[in-house]
SEMARMAR-322270 format. One line per field, with one value per residue (C-alpha): residue number from 1; x, y, z. Coordinates in pm, 1 decimal, padded with zeros to 6 digits, always signed. Each point is the difference from the previous one (the first is absolute). Example, Ala and Ser with C-alpha at 12.3 -4.5 7.8 and 13.67 -1.06 7.14 Angstrom:
<atoms>
num: [1 | 2]
x: [+01230.0 | +00137.0]
y: [-00450.0 | +00344.0]
z: [+00780.0 | -00066.0]
</atoms>
This chain:
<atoms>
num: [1 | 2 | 3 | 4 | 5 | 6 | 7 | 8 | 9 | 10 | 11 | 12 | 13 | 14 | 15 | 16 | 17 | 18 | 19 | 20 | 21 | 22 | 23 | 24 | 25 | 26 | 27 | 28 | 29 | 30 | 31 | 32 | 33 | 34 | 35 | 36 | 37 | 38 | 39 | 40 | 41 | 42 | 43 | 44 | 45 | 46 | 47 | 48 | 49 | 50 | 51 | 52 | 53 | 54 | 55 | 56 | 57 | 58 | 59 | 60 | 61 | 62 | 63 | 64 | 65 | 66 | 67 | 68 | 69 | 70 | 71 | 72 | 73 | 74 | 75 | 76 | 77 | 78 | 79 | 80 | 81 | 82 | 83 | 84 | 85 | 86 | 87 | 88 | 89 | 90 | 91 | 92 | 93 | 94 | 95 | 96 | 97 | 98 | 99 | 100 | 101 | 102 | 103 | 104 | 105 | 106 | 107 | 108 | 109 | 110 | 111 | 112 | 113 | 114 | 115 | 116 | 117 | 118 | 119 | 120 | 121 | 122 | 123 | 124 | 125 | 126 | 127 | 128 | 129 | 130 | 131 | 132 | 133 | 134 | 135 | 136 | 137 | 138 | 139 | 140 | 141 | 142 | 143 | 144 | 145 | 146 | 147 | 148 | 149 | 150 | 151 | 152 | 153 | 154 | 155 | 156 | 157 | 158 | 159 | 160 | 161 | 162 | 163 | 164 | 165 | 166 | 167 | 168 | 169 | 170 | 171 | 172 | 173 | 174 | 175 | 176 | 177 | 178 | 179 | 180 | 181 | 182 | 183 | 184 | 185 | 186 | 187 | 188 | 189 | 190 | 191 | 192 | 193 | 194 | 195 | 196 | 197 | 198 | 199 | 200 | 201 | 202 | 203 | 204 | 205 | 206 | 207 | 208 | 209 | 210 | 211 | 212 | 213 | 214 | 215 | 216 | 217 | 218 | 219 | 220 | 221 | 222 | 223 | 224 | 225 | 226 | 227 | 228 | 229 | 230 | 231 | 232 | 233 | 234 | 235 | 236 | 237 | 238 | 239 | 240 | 241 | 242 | 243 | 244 | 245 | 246 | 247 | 248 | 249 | 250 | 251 | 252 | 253 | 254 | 255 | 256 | 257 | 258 | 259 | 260 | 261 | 262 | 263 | 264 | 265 | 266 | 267 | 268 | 269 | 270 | 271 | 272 | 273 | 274 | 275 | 276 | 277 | 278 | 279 | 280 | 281 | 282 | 283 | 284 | 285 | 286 | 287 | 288 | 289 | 290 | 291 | 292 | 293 | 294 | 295 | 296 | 297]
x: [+00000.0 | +00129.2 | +00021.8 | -00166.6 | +00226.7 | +00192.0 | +00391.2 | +00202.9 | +00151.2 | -00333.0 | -00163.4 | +00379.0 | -00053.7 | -00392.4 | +00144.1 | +00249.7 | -00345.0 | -00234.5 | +00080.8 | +00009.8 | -00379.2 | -00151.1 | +00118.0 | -00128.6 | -00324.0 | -00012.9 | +00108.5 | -00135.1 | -00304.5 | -00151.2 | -00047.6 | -00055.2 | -00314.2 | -00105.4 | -00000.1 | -00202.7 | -00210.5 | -00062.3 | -00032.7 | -00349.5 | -00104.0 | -00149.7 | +00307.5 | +00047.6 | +00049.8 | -00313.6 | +00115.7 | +00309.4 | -00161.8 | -00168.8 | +00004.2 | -00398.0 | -00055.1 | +00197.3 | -00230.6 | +00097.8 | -00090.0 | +00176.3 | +00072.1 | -00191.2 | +00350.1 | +00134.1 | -00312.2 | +00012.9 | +00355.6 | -00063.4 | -00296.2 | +00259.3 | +00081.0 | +00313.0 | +00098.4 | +00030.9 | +00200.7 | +00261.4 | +00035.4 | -00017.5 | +00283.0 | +00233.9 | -00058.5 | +00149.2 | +00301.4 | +00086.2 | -00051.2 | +00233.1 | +00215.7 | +00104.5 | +00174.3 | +00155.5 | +00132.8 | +00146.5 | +00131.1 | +00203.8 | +00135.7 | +00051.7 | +00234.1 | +00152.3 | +00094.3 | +00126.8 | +00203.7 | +00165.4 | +00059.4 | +00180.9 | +00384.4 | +00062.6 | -00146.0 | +00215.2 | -00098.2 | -00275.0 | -00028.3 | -00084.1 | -00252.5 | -00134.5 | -00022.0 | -00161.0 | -00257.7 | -00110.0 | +00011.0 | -00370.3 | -00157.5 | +00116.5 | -00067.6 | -00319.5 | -00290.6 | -00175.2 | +00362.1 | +00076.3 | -00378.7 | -00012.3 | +00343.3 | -00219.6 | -00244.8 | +00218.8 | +00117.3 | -00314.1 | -00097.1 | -00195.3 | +00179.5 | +00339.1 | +00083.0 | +00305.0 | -00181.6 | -00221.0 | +00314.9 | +00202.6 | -00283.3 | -00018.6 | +00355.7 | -00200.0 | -00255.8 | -00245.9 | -00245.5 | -00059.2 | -00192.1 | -00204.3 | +00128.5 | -00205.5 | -00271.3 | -00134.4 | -00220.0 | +00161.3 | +00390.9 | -00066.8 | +00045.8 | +00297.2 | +00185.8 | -00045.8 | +00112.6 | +00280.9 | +00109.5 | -00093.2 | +00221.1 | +00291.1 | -00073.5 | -00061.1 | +00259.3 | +00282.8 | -00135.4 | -00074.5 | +00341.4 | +00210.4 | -00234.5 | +00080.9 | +00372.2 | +00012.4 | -00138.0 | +00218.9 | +00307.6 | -00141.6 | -00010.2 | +00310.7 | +00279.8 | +00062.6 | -00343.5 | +00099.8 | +00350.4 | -00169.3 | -00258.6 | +00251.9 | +00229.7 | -00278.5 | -00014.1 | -00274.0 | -00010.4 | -00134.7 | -00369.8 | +00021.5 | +00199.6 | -00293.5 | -00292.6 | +00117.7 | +00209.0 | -00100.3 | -00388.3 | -00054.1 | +00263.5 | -00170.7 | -00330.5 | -00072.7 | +00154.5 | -00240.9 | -00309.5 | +00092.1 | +00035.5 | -00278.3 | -00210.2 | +00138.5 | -00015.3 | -00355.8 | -00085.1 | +00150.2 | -00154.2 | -00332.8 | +00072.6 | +00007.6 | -00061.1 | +00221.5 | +00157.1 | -00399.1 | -00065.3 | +00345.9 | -00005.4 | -00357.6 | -00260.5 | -00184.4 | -00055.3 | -00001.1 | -00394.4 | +00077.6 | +00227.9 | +00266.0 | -00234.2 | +00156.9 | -00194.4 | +00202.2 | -00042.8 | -00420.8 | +00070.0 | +00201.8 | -00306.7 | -00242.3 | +00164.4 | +00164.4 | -00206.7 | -00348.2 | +00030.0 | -00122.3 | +00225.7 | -00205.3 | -00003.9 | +00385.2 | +00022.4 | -00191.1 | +00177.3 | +00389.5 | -00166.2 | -00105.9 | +00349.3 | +00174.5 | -00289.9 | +00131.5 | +00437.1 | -00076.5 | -00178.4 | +00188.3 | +00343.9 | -00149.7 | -00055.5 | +00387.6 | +00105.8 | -00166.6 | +00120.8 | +00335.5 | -00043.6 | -00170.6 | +00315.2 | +00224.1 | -00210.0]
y: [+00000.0 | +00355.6 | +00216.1 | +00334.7 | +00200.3 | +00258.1 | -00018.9 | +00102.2 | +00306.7 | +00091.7 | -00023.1 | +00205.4 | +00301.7 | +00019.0 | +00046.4 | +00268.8 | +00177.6 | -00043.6 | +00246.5 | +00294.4 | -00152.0 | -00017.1 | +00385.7 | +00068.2 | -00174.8 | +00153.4 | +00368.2 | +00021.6 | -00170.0 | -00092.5 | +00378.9 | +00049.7 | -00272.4 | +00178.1 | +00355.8 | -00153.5 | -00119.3 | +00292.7 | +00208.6 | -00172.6 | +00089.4 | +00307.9 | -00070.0 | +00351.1 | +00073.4 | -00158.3 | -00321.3 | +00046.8 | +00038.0 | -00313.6 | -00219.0 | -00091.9 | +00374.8 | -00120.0 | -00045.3 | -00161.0 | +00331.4 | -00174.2 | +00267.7 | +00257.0 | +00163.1 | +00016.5 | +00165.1 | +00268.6 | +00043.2 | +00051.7 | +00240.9 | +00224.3 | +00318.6 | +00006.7 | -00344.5 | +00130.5 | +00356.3 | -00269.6 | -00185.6 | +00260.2 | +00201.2 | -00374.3 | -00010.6 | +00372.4 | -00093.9 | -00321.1 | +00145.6 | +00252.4 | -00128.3 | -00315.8 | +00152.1 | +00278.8 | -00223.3 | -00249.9 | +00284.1 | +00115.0 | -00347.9 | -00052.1 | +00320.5 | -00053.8 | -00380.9 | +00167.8 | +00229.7 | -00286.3 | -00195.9 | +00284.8 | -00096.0 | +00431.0 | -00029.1 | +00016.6 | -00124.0 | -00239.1 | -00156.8 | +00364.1 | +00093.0 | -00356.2 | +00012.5 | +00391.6 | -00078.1 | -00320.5 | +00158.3 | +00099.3 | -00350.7 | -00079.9 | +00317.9 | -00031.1 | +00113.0 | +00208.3 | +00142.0 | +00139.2 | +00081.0 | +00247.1 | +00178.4 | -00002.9 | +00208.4 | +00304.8 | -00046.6 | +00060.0 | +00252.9 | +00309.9 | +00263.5 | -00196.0 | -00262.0 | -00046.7 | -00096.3 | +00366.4 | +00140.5 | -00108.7 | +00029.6 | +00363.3 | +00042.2 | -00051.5 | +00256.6 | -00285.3 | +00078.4 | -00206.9 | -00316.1 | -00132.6 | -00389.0 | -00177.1 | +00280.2 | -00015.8 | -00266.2 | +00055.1 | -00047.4 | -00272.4 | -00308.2 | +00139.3 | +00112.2 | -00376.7 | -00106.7 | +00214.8 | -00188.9 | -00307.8 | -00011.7 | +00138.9 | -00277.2 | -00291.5 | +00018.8 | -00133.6 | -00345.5 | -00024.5 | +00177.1 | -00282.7 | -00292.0 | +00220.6 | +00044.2 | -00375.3 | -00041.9 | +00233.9 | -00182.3 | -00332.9 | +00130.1 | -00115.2 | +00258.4 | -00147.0 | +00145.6 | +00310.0 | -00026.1 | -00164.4 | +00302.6 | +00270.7 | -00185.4 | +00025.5 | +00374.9 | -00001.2 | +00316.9 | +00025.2 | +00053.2 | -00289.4 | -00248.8 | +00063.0 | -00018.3 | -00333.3 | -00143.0 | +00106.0 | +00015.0 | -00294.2 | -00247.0 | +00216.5 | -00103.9 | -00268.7 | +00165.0 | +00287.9 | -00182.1 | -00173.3 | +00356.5 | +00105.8 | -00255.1 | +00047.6 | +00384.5 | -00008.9 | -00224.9 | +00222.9 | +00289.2 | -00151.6 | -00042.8 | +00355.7 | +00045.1 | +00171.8 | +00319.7 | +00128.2 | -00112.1 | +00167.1 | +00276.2 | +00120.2 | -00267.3 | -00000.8 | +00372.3 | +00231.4 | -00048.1 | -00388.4 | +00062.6 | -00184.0 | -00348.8 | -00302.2 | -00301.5 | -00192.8 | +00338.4 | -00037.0 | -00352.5 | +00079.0 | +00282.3 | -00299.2 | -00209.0 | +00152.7 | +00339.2 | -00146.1 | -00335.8 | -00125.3 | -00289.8 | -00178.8 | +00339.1 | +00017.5 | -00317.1 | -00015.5 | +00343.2 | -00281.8 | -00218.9 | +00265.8 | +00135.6 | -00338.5 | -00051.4 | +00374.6 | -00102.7 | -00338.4 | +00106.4 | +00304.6 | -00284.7 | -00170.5 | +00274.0 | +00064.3 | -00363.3 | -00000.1 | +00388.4 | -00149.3 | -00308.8 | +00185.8 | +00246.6 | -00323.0 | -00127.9]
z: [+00000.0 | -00097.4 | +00273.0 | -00023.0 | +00252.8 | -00077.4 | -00096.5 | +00230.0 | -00175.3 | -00073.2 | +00385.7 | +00073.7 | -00280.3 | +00140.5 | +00384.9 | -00069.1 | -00152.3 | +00227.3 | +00227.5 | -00256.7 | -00147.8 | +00340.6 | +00059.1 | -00328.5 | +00063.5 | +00345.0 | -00075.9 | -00366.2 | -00127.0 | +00381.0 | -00014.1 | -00348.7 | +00040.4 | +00310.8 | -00154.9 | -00293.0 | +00236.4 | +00204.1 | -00339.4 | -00069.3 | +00380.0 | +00160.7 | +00265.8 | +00194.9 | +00382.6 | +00106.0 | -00147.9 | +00127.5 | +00354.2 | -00066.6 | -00309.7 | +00055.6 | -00164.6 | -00293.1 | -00343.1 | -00283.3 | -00272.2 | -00335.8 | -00248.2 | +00124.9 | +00149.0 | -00339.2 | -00167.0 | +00267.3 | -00025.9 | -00411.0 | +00130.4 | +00217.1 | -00141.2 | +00226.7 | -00125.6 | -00362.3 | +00103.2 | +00160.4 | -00304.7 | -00161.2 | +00201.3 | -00031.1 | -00385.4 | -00008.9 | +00254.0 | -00172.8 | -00366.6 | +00067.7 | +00294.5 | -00181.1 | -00338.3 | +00268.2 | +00180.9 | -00254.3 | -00198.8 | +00317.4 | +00089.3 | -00391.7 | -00000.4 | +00325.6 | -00096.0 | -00319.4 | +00191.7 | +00212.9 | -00319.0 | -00212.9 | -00002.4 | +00074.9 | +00354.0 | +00266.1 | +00410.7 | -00136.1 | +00305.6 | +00205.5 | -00251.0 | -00015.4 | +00413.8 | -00001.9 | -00278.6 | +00190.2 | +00361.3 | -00047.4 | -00064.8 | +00343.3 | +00196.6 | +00218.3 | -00198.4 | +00285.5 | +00078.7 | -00333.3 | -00093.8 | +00327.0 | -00128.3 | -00354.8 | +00127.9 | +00145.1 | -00352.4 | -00187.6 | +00252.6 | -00138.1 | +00187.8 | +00107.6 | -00245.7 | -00186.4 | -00283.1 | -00020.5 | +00054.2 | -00249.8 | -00267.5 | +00128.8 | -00178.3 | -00317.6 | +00076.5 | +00115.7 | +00226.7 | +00349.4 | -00107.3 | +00266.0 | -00024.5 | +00237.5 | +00029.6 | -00375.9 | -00119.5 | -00358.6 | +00144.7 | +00298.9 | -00204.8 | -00201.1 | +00304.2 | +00107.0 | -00289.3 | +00016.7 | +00300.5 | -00084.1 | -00303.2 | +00203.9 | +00282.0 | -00188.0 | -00313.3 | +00100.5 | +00013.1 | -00350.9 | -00062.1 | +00181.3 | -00223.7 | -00314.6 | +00079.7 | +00020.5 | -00324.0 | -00149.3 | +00147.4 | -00176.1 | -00333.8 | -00185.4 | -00104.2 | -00284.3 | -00168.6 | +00098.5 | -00171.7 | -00304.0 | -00060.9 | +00029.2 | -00253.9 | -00195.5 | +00054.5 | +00249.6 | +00230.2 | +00371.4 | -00130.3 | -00222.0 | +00243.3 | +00262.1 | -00249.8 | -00166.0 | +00260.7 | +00373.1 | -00006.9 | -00219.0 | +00247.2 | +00295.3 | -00106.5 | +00237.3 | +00268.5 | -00037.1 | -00026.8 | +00355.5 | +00121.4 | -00113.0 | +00130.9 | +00336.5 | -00047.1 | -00099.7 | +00288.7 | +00280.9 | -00104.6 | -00044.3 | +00427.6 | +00050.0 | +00337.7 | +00266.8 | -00194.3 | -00022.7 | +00369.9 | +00133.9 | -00235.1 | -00045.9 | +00158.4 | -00326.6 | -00069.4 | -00084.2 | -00109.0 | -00040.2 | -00292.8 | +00118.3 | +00161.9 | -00184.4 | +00012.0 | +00277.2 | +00203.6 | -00067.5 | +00118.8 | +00321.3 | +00082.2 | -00049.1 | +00216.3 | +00279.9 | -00002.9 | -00061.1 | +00084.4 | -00317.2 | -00057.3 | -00207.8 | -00301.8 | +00112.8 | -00110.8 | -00304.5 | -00126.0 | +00084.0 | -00248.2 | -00286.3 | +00027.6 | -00058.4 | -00304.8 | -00118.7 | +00034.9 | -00133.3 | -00263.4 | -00080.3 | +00046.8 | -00278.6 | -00241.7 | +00050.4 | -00079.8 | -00304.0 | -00144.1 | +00082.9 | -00185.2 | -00328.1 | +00014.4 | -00027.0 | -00297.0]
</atoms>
């Protein structure tokens, strides 16, 4: 009779995993399943007092949700921070990683060190210096567009400059990430091309054009993907800089969410608007794949 056990490499190679599928399972989708869950429920802090006030409500949190005016200025306000806040900031890490890359630049490893210092300053920390920054009467930033002639521009005051100035610092914050990903893909792309196309009379224009951003490709998809994804999050620079306002044009959807949750107690909306936002990335992930795949055909 064949036995139907397990070799012994096999039972081996699934105990060294276990551990990291049972914290996966534990930390991941147990909650993910849970949040689902409470998503279809009128859950809030009468349930929460006691579950026998809990009601099972099915969709009727989502069609709500799509009947919130508030909802819909939050995507709205995201839509604007990632349209514009992605390109920013993957132009910035695009020229910085160029910068590092040129032959002609000299302490590399300074510039790399000051240009990713941001990414792992604490947010609230360097948001709080932000706002003397983009202060109407005090700033820097007033003040050095005042060389120009530029009148003071109230930053966090205006409806029509809130979301830039976090933008603004959001690109500034979050940029030298990408740039470090980019540099590496730079580093990877052989010499030898490089020699090849200026034999062939190739300038710097044409070198980048036919050699960098076509060998880059793949790199920047993968940043863009996770670039897109973060700023779909946006969360604490509106909460530390201007808790929503001013006039809610700066409420991202994961800041409607926390309000839902942890300022109204509706955790079943909160999370029902998790589950629209993952529907949004995921489906906006997917559109990106297959640009990038049409550009290769």
């Amino acid at each position: 009779m064949q036995s139907t056990s397990l070799p012994a490499s096999r039972r081996a190679a699934w105990c060294f995993v276990a551990p990291a599928l049972i914290a996966i399972a534990v930390f991941f989708f147990l909650p993910v399943g849970a949040a689902l869950v409470m998503s279809l429920t009128d859950f809030d802090i009468y349930a929460l007092a006691d579950l026998r006030n809990l009601r099972f409500v099915g969709l009727r949190n989502y069609i709500e949700l799509l009947q919130t005016p508030l909802f819909w200025r939050a995507l709205a306000n995201t839509f604007y921070f990632v349209i514009v806040g992605v390109p920013l900031s993957m132009a910035a890490s695009l020229g910085a990683a160029l910068l590092l890359d040129a032959r002609v630049t000299w302490l590399k490893g300074l510039f790399r060190t000051v240009y990713f210092a941001p990414v792992v300053t604490s947010l609230v920390a360097v948001a709080v210096i932000w706002r003397y920054l983009l202060h109407t009467r005090y700033g820097m930033v007033n003040y050095v567009l005042s060389w120009f002639g530029i009148g003071p521009v109230d930053w966090l005051g205006d409806p029509a400059w809130g979301m830039p100035a976090i933008i603004l610092f959001a690109v500034w914050k979050n940029f030298g990430y990408n740039m470090i990903i980019l540099l590496a893909g730079l580093q990877s792309i052989p010499r030898d091309l490089y020699e090849a196309a200026e034999i062939d009379g190739a300038g710097g224009w044409a070198q980048f054009r036919y050699v960098t951003w076509p060998m880059l490709g793949p790199t920047l998809l993968m940043v863009s993907i996770l670039s897109m994804s973060g700023y779909f999050q946006l969360f604490a620079e509106p909460y530390v800089m201007t808790q929503g306002g001013p006039v809610q044009s700066t409420v991202s959807v994961l800041y409607f969410m926390y309000e839902q949750g942890f300022k109204w107690w509706n955790l079943g909306v909160a999370s029902a608007v998790a589950f629209v936002l993952f529907a949004i990335m995921f489906a906006v992930t997917l559109l990106q794949l297959r640009i990038a795949r049409g550009a290769e055909a």
